[in-house]
C-alpha positions in Angstrom: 8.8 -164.7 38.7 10.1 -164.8 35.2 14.1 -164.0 35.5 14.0 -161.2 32.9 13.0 -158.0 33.3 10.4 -155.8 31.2 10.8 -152.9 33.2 13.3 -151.2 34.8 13.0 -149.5 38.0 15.1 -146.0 39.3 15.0 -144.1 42.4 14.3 -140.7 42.3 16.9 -139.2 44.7 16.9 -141.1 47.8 13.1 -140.7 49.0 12.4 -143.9 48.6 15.7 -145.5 50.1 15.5 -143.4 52.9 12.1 -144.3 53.4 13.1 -148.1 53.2 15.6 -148.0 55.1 13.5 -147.3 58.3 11.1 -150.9 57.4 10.7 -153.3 59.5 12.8 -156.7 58.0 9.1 -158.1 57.2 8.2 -155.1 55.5 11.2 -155.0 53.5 11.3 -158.3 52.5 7.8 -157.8 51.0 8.6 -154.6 49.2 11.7 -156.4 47.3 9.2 -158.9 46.4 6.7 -157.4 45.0 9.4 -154.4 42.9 10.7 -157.4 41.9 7.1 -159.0 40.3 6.7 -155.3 38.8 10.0 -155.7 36.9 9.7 -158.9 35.9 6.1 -159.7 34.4 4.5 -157.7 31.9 0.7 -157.5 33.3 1.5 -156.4 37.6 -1.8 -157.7 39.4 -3.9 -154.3 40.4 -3.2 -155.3 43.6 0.5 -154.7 44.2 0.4 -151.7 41.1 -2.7 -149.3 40.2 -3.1 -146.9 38.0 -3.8 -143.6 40.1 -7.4 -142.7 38.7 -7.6 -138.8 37.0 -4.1 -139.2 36.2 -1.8 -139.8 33.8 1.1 -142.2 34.4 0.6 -142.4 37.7 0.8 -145.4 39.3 0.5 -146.8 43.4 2.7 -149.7 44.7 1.2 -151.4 47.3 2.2 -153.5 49.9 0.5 -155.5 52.6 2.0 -156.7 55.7 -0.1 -158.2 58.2 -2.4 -155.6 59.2 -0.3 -152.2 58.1 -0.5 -151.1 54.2 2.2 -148.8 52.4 2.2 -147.4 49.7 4.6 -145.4 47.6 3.6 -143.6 44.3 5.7 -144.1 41.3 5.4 -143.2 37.2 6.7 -143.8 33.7 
């Protein structure tokens, strides 16, 4: 991953760290990963970051570990 960043990336409140905070280390691990692709590289692989369809600026972070998926929605 390129060592700049081209986005920046804030919490709204503390859903999301509260949410985190309840991962498994895997999990987490996985999820600092791929935030960290998302800030760093201008084009994100559909795979880890969609565009939510019908909407505007509203995207899906997605993370695979093993057999579980999360997801948590996010937006400019």
């Amino acid at each position: 991953m390129n060592d700049k960043f081209v986005r920046n990336i804030f919490y709204f409140e503390e859903f999301y760290l509260d949410f985190y905070e309840r991962l498994k280390p895997a999990v987490k691990k996985k999820f600092n990963w791929t935030l960290g692709l998302i800030a760093s590289i201008e084009k994100v692989p559909e795979k880890y970051f969609k565009h939510i369809t019908g909407s505007t600026g509203l995207f899906e972070i997605r993370v695979e570990v093993g057999s579980d998926i999360f997801r948590v929605f996010c937006f400019f």
